[in-house]
C-alpha positions as YAML, in Angstrom:
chain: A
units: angstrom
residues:
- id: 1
  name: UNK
  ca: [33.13, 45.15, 12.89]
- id: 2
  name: UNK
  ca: [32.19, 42.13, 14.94]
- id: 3
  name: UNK
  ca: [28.46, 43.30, 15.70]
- id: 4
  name: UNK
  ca: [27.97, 43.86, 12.33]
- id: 5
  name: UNK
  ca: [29.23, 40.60, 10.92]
- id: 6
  name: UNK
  ca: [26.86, 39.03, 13.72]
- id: 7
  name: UNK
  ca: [24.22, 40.25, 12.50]
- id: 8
  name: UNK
  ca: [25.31, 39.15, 9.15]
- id: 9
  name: UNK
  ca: [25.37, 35.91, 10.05]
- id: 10
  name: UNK
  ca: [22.24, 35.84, 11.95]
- id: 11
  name: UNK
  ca: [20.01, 37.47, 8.88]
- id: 12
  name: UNK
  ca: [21.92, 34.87, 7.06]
- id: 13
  name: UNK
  ca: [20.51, 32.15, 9.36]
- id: 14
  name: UNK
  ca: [17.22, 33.24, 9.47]
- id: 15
  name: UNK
  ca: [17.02, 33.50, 5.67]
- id: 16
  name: UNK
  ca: [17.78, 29.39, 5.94]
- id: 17
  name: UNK
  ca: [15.77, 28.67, 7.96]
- id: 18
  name: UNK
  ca: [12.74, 30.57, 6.59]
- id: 19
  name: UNK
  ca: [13.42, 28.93, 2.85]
- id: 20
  name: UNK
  ca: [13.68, 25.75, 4.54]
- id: 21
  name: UNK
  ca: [10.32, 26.36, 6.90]
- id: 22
  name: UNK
  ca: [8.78, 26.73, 2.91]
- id: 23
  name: UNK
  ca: [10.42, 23.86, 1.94]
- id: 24
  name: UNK
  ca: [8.82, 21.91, 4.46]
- id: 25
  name: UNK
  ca: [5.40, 23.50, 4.09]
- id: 26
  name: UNK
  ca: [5.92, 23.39, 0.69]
- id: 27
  name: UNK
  ca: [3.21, 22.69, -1.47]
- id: 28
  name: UNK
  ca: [0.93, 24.68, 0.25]
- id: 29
  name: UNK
  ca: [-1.82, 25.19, -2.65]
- id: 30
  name: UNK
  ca: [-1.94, 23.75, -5.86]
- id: 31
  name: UNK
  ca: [0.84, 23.78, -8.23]
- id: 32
  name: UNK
  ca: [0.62, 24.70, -12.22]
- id: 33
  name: UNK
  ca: [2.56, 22.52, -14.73]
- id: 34
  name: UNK
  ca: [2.56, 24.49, -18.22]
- id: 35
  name: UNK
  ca: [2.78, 23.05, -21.30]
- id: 36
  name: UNK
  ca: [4.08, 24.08, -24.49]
- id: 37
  name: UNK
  ca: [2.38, 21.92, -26.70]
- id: 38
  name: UNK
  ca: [-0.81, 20.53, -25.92]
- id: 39
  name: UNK
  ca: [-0.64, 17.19, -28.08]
- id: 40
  name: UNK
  ca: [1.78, 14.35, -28.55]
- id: 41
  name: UNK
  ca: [4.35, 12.95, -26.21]
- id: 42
  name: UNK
  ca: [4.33, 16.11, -24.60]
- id: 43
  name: UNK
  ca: [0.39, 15.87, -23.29]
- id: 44
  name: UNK
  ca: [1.41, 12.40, -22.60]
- id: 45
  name: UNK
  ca: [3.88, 13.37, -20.51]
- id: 46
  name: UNK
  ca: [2.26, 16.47, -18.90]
- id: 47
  name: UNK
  ca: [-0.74, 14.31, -17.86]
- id: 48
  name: UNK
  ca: [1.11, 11.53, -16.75]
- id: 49
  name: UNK
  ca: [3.16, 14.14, -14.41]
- id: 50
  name: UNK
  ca: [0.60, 15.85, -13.00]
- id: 51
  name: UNK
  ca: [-1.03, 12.70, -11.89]
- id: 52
  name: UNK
  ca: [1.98, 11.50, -10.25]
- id: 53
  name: UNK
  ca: [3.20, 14.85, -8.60]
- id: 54
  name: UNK
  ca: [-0.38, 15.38, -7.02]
- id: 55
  name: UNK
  ca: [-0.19, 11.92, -5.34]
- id: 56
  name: UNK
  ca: [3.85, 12.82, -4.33]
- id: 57
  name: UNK
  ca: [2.78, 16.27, -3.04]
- id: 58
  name: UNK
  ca: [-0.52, 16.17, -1.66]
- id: 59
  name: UNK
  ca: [-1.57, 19.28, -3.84]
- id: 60
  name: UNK
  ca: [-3.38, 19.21, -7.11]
- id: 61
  name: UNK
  ca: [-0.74, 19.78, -9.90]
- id: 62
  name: UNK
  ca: [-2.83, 21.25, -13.16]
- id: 63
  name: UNK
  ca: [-1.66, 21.03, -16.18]
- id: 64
  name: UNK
  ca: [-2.20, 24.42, -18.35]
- id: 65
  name: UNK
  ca: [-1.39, 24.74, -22.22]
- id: 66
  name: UNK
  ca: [0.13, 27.76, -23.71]
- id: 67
  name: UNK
  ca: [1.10, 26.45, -26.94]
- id: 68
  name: UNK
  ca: [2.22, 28.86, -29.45]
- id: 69
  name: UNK
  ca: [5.72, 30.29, -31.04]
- id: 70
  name: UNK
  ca: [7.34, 27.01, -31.48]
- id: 71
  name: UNK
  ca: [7.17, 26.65, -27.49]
- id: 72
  name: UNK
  ca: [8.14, 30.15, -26.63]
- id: 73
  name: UNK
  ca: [4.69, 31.37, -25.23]
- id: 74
  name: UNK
  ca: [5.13, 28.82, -22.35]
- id: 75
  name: UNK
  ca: [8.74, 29.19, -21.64]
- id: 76
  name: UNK
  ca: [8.49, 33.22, -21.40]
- id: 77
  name: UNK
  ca: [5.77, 33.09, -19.51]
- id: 78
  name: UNK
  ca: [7.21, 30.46, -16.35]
- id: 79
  name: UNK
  ca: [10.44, 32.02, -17.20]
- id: 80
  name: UNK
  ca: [8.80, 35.19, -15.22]
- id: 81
  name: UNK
  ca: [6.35, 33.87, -12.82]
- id: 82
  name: UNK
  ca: [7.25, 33.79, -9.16]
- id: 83
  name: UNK
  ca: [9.71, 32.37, -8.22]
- id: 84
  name: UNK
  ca: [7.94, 29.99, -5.61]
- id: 85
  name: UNK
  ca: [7.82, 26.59, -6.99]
- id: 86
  name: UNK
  ca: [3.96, 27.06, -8.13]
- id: 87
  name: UNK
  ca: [4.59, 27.47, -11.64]
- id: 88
  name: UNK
  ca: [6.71, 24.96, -13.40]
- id: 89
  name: UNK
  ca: [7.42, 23.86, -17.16]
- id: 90
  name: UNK
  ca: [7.47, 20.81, -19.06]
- id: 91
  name: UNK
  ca: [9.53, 21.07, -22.26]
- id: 92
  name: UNK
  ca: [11.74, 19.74, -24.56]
- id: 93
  name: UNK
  ca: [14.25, 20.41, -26.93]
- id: 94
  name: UNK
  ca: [13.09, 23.42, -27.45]
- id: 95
  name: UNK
  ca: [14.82, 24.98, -24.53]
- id: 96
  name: UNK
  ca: [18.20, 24.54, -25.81]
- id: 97
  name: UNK
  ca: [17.05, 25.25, -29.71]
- id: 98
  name: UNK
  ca: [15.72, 28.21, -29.13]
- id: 99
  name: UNK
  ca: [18.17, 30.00, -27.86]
- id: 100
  name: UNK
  ca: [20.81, 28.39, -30.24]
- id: 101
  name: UNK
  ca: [18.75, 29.80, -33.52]
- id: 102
  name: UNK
  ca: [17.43, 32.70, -32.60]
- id: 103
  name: UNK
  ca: [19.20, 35.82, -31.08]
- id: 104
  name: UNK
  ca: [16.40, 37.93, -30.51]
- id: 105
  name: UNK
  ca: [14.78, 36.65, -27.89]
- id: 106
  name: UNK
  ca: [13.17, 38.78, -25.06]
- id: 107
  name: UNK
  ca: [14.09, 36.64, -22.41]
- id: 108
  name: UNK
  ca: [17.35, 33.53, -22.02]
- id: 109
  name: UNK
  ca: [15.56, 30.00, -21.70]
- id: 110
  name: UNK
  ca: [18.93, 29.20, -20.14]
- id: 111
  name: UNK
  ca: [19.12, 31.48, -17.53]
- id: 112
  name: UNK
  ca: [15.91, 32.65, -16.71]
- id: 113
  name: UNK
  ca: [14.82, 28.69, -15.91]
- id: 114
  name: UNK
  ca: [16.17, 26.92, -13.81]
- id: 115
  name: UNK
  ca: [16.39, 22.75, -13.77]
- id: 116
  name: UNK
  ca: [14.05, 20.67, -12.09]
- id: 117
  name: UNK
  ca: [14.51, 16.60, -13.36]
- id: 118
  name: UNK
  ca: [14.68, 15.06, -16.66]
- id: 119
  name: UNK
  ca: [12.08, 13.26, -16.86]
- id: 120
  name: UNK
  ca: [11.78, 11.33, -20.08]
- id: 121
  name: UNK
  ca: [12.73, 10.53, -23.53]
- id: 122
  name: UNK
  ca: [11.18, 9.64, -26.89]
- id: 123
  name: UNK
  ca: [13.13, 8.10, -29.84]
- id: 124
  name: UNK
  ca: [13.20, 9.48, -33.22]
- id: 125
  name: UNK
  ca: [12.66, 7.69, -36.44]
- id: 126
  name: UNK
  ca: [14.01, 8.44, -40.30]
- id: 127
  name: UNK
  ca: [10.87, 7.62, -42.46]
- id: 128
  name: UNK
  ca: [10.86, 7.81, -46.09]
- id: 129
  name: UNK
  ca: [7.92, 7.44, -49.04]
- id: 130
  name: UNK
  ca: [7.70, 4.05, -49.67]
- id: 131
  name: UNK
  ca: [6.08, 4.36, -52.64]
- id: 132
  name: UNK
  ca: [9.79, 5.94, -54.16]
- id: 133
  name: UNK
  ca: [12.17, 4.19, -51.59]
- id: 134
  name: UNK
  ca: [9.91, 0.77, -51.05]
- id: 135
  name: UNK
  ca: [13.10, -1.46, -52.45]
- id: 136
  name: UNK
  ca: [15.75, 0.48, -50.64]
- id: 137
  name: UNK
  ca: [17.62, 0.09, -47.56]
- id: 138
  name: UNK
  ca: [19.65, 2.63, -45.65]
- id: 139
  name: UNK
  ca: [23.07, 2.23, -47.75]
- id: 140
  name: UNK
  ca: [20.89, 2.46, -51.10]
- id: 141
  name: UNK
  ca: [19.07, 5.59, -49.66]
- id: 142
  name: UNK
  ca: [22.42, 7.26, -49.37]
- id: 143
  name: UNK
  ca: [24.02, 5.87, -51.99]
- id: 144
  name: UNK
  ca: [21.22, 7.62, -54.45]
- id: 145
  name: UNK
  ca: [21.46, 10.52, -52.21]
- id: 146
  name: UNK
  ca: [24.77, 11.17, -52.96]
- id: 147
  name: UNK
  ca: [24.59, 10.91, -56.47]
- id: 148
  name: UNK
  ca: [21.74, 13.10, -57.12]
- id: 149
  name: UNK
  ca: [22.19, 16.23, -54.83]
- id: 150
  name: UNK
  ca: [19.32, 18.73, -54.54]
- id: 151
  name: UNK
  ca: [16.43, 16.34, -56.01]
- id: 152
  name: UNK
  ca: [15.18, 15.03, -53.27]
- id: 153
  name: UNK
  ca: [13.29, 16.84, -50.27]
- id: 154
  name: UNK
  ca: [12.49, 15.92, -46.66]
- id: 155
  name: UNK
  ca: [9.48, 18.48, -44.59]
- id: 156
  name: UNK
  ca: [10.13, 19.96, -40.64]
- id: 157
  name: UNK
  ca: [8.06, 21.17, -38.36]
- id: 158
  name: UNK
  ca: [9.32, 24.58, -39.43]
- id: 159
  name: UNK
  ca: [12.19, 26.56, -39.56]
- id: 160
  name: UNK
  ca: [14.51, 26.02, -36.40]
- id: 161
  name: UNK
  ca: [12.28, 22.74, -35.37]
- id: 162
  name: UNK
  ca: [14.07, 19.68, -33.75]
- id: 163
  name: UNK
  ca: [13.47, 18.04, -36.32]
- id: 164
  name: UNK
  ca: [14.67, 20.68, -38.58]
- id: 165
  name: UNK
  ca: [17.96, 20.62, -37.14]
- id: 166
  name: UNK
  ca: [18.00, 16.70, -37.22]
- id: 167
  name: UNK
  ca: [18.17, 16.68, -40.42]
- id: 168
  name: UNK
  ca: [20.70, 19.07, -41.15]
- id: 169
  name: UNK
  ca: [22.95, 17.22, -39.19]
- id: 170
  name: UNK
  ca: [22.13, 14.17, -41.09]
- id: 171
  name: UNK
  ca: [23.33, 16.18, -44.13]
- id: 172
  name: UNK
  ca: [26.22, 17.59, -42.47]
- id: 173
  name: UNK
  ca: [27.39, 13.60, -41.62]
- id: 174
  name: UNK
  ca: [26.53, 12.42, -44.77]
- id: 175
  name: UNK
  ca: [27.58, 15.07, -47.23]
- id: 176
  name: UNK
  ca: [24.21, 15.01, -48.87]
- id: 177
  name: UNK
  ca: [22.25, 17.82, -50.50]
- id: 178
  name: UNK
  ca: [18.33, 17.35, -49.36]
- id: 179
  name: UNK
  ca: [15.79, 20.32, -50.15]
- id: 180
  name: UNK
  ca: [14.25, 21.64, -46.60]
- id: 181
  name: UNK
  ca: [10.48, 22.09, -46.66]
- id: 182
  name: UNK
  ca: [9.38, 23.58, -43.67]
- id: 183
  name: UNK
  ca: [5.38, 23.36, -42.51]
- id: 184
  name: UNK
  ca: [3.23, 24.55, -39.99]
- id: 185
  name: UNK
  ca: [4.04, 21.77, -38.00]
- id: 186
  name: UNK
  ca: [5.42, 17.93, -37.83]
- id: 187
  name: UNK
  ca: [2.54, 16.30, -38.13]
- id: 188
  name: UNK
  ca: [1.83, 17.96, -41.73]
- id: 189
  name: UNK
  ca: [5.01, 17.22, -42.85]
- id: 190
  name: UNK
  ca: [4.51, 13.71, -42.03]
- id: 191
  name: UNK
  ca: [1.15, 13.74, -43.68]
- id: 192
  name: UNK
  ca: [2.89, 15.13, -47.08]
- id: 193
  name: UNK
  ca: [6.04, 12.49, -46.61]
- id: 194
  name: UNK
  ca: [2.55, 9.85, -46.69]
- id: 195
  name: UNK
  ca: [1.24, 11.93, -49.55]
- id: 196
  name: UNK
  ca: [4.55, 11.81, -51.66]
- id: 197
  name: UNK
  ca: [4.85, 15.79, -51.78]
- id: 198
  name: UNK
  ca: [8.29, 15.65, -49.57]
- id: 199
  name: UNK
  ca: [10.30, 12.53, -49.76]
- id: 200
  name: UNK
  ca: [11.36, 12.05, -46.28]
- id: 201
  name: UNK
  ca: [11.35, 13.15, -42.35]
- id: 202
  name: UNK
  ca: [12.56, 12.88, -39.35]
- id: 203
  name: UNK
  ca: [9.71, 12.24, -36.48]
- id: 204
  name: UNK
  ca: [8.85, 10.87, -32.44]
- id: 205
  name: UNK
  ca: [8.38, 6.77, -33.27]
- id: 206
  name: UNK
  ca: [5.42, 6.74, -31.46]
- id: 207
  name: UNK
  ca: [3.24, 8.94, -33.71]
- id: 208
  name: UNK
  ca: [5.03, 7.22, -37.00]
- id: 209
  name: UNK
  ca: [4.71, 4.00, -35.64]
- id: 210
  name: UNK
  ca: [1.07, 3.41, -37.08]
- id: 211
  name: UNK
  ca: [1.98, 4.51, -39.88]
- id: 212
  name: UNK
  ca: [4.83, 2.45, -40.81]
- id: 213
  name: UNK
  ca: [3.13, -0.61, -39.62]
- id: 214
  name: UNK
  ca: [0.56, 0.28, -42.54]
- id: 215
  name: UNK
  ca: [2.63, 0.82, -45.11]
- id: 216
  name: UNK
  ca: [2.15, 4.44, -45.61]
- id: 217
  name: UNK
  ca: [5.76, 5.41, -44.34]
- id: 218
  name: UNK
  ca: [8.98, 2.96, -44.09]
- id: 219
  name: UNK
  ca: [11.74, 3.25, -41.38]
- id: 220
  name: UNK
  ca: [15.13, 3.35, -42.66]
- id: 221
  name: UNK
  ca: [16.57, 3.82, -38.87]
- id: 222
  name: UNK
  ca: [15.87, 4.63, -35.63]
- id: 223
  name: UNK
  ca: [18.01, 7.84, -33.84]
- id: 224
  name: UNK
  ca: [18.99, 5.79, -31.05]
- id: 225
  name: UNK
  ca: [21.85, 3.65, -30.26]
- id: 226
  name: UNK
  ca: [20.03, 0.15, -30.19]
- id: 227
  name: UNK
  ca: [17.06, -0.81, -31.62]
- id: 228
  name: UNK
  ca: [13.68, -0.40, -30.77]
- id: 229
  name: UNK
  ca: [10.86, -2.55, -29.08]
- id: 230
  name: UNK
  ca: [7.73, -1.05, -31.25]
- id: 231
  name: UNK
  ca: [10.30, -1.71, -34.34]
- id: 232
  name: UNK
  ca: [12.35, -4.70, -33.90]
- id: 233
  name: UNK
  ca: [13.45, -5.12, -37.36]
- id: 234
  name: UNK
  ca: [14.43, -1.36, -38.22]
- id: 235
  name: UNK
  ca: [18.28, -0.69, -37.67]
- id: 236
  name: UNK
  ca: [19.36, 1.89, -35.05]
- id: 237
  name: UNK
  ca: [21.86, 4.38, -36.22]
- id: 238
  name: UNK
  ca: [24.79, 3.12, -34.85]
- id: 239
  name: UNK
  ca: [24.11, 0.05, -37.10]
- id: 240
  name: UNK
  ca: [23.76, 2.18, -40.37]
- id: 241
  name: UNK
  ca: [27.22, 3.91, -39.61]
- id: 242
  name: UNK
  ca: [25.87, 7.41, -38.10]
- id: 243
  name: UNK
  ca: [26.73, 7.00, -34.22]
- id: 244
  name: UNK
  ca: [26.49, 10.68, -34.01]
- id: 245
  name: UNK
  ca: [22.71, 10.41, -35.52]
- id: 246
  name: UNK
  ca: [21.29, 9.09, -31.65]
- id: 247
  name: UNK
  ca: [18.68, 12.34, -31.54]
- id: 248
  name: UNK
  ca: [16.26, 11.99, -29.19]
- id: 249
  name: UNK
  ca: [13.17, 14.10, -27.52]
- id: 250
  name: UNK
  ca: [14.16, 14.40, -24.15]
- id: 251
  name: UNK
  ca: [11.64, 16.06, -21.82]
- id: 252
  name: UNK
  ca: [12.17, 17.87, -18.86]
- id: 253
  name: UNK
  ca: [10.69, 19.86, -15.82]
- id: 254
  name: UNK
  ca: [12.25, 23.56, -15.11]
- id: 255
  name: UNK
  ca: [11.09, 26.52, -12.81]
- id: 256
  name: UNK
  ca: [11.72, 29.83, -12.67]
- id: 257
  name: UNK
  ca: [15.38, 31.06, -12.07]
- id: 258
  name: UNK
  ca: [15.60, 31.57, -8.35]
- id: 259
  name: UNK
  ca: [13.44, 28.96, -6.83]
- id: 260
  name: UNK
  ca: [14.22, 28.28, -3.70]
- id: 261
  name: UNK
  ca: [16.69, 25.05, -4.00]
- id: 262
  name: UNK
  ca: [15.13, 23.03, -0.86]
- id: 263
  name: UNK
  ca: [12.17, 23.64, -2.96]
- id: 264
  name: UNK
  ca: [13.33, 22.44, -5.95]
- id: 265
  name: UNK
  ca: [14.95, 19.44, -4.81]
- id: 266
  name: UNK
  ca: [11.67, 18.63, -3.12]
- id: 267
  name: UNK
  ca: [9.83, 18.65, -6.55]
- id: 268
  name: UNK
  ca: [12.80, 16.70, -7.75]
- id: 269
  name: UNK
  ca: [12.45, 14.10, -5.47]
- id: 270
  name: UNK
  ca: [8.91, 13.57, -6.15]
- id: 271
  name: UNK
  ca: [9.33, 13.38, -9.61]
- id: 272
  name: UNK
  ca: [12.01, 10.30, -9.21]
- id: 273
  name: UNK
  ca: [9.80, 8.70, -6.85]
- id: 274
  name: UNK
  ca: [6.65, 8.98, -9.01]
- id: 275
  name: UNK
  ca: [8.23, 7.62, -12.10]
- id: 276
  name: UNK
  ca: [9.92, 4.80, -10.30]
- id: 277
  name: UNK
  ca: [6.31, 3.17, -10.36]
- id: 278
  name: UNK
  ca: [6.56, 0.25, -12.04]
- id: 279
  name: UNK
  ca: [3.08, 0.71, -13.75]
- id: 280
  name: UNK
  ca: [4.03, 4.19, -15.02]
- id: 281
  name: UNK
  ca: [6.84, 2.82, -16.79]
- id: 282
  name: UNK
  ca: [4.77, 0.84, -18.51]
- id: 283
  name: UNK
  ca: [1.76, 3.17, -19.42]
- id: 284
  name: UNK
  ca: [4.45, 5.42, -20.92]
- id: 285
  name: UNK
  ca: [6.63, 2.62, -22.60]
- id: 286
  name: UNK
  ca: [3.05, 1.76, -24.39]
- id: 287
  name: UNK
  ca: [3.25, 5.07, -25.99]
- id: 288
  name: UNK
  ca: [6.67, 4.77, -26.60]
- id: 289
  name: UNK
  ca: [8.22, 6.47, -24.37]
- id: 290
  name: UNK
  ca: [11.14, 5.68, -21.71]
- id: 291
  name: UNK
  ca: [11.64, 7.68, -18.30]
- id: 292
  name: UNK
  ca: [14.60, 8.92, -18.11]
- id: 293
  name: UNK
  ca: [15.05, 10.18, -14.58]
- id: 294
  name: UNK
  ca: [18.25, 13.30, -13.59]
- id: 295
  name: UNK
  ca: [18.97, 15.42, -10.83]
- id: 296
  name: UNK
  ca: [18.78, 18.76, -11.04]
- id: 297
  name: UNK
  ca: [22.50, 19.12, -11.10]
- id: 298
  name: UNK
  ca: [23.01, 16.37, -13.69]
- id: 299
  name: UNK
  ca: [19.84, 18.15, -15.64]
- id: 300
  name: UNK
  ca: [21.69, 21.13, -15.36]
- id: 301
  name: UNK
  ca: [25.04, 19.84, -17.33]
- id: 302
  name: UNK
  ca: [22.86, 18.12, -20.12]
- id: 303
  name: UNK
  ca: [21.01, 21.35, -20.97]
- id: 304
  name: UNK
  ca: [24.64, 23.12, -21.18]
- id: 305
  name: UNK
  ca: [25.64, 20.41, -23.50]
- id: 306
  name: UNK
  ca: [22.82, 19.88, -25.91]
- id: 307
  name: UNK
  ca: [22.76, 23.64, -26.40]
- id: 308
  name: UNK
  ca: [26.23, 23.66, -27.51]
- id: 309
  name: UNK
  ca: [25.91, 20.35, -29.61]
- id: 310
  name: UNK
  ca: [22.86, 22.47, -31.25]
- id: 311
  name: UNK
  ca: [24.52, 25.64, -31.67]
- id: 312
  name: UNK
  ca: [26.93, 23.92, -34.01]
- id: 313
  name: UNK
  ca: [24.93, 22.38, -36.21]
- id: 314
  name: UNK
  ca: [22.88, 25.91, -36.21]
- id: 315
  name: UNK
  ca: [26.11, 27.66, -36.96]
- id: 316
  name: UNK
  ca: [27.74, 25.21, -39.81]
- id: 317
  name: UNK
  ca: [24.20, 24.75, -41.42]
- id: 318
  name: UNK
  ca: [24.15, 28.88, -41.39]
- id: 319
  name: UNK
  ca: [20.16, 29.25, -39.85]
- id: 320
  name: UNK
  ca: [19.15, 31.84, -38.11]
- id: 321
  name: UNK
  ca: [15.42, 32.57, -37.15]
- id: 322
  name: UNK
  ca: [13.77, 35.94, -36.33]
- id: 323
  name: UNK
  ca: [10.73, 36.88, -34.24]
...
């Protein structure tokens, strides 16, 4: 019995030592980031990553798109790469949606990745036609809401899209009855929201921002807690009564499930220190977009969480998506 637990103990040593000796050696060739959408905040992001991680590593980190099924393409396919720290993902919401709406997935976003860092966030904004709402603010929005249910409309990125689900919960909080139009994307349902087709939508700031500065959208409130730099004079949600309407697009860096930890906290570390920079802050905050730095551990135990806040709004709002 005692040889044999020696030698336990021994394989078990050598298998430390070896993860650490490719923790240490670690990056040894260049490392891919995937993306899951190649335009946006997300590209913003992805670039802005890659640049930082290659100085942090001393490996060139390329960026590679595989856009495609609402972010699914990418997820499945780092979800089974190696499990060797060369193949990481930068996504969104979309990892905890996903699995929250639809139940026929061939792989679990949750448990097939595994957490890297948080890495940043974008804020959200609540636009409206100004050309129907252009005298209203946020109480005579819902007031007219409320008292004609089912006549007015607001567009998503499609069916089981963040901003899909946004707005349900808006409904949910409010009681109001708003007609879902789902596109082929957010940035067509902003363009019909401009074009007076839908009525309303929920979208990043930094994409709407142009347009509400021109007049072709106006901002009833910002999905955050406090206002906004880029829109000083639009309310934040806690100020128009909806605490519980603070939705923003968090992004965040995952690998596959069984990466080596040393390994992981290595690409962790890297990450913090890169986005520390003073002038990355700011190149991002231009596009309007704050880092938002977590541990893998404290990235862990948000994931857990916005999947179940998600899963309830799926599950009272009754949507379900097939593929």
């Amino acid at each position: 019995m005692k040889p044999t637990w020696m030698l336990g103990a021994l394989l078990a040593a050598c298998s430390t030592l070896a993860v650490a000796g490719d923790a240490g050696n670690y990056p040894a060739k260049p490392v891919k980031l995937v993306l899951p959408f190649p335009t946006g905040a997300t590209f913003v992001v992805g670039q802005m990553l890659a640049e930082r991680l290659t100085q942090e590593l001393g490996q060139p980190v390329v960026v590679e798109n595989k856009s495609g099924a609402g972010g699914r393409i990418a997820m499945e396919h780092v979800a089974k790469a190696q499990p060797d720290g060369y193949t990481l993902l930068l996504t969104s919401p979309t990892l905890t949606i996903t699995p929250a709406i639809n139940q026929s997935l061939r792989f679990d976003p949750l448990a097939d990745l595994a957490p890297v860092a948080m890495v940043a966030e974008v804020p959200n904004v609540f636009v409206v036609n100004p050309q129907k709402f252009g005298q209203d603010d946020f109480s005579a929005l819902r007031a007219r809401l409320a008292a004609h249910p089912g006549q007015y409309s607001y567009g998503s990125g499609g069916a089981g899209s963040s901003n899909h689900l946004a707005f349900e919960k808006f409904k949910a909080l409010t009681g109001t009855d708003i007609l879902h139009v789902p596109y082929q994307g957010a940035s067509q349902a902003v363009t019909s929201a401009v074009g007076g087709q839908i009525d309303m939508v929920i979208n990043g700031l930094p994409s709407s921002v142009p347009l509400i500065k021109g007049q072709q959208l106006k901002a009833m409130f910002v999905l955050t807690r406090e206002r906004q730099p880029l829109l000083p004079d639009t309310p934040s949600a806690v100020e128009v009564g909806l605490p519980d309407m603070v939705v923003t697009t968090w992004y965040g860096v995952l690998a596959p499930q069984g990466t080596p930890s040393p390994i992981v906290d290595k690409i962790s570390a890297a990450i913090k220190r890169g986005f520390s920079a003073a002038e990355v802050r700011k190149r991002l905050a231009d596009n309007g977009i704050e880092v938002v730095y977590s541990n893998p551990r404290d990235f862990s135990a948000f994931i857990k969480q916005d999947y179940t806040a998600w899963k309830k709004v799926v599950s009272d709002a009754a949507i379900s998506v097939q593929n």
